[in-house]
N, C-alpha and C positions, 0 to 999 in steps of 0.2 A: 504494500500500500504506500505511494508517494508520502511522502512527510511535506510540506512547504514553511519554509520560513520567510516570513515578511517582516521588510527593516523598513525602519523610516527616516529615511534623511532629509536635513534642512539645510538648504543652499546659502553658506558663511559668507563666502568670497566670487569672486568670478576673478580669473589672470585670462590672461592671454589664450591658451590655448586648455586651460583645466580652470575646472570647476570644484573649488576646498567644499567639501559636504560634512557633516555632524550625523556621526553616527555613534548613537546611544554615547557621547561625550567624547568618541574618536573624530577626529581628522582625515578625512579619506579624501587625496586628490583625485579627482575622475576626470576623463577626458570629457572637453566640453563635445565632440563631433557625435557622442554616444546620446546626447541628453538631448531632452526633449527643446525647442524652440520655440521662441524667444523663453531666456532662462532668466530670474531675476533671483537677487539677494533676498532670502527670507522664505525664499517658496518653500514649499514641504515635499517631496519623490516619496512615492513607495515603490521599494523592489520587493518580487517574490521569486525566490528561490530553491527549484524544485529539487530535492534532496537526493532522489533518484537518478533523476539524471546528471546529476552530478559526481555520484557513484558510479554511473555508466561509463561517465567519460575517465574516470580516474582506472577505472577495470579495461576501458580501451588504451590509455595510456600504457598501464602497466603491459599488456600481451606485447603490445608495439615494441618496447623495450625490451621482453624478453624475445622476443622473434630477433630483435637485432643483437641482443647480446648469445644469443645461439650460432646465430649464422656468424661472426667474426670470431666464435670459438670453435668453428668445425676447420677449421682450417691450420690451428697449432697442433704440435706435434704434444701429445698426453705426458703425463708428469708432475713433479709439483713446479706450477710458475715460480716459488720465489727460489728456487736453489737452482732452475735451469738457467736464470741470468746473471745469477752471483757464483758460478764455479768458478774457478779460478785453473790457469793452466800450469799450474806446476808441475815439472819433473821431480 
């Protein structure tokens, strides 16, 4: 079952290309190109954020990662990594 969390931010500041938001007494720079327009000092945002699919994307990240950290390990020769690049050639 989706969980959602909904924040409420109030628009501090406007700069130049980010907009400083107040959430729950933090400071969050956001970029202005994402928010709604014309944005003014004082407005109030609500985001909701769906818990699930944010889970989703963290469980696609992770497979990605491990597909690529597979595929660059089929290709070394087996053994322990850290004693195959610290021997030493003594006679």
């Amino acid at each position: 079952m989706p969980v959602k969390k909904i924040l409420r931010a109030t628009v501090e500041r406007l700069e130049k290309s980010t907009a400083v938001l107040d959430v729950d007494g933090h400071e969050v720079a956001f970029p202005r190109a994402v928010l709604p327009t014309p944005l003014l000092e004082g407005e109030v945002l609500t985001f909701s954020i769906d818990v699930d699919a944010a889970s989703a994307a963290r469980d696609e990240v992770a497979e990605n990662i491990d597909s690529e950290t597979s595929k660059a390990g089929a290709g070394r020769k087996r053994g322990n990594p850290r004693t195959a690049s610290t021997r030493s050639n003594k006679k």
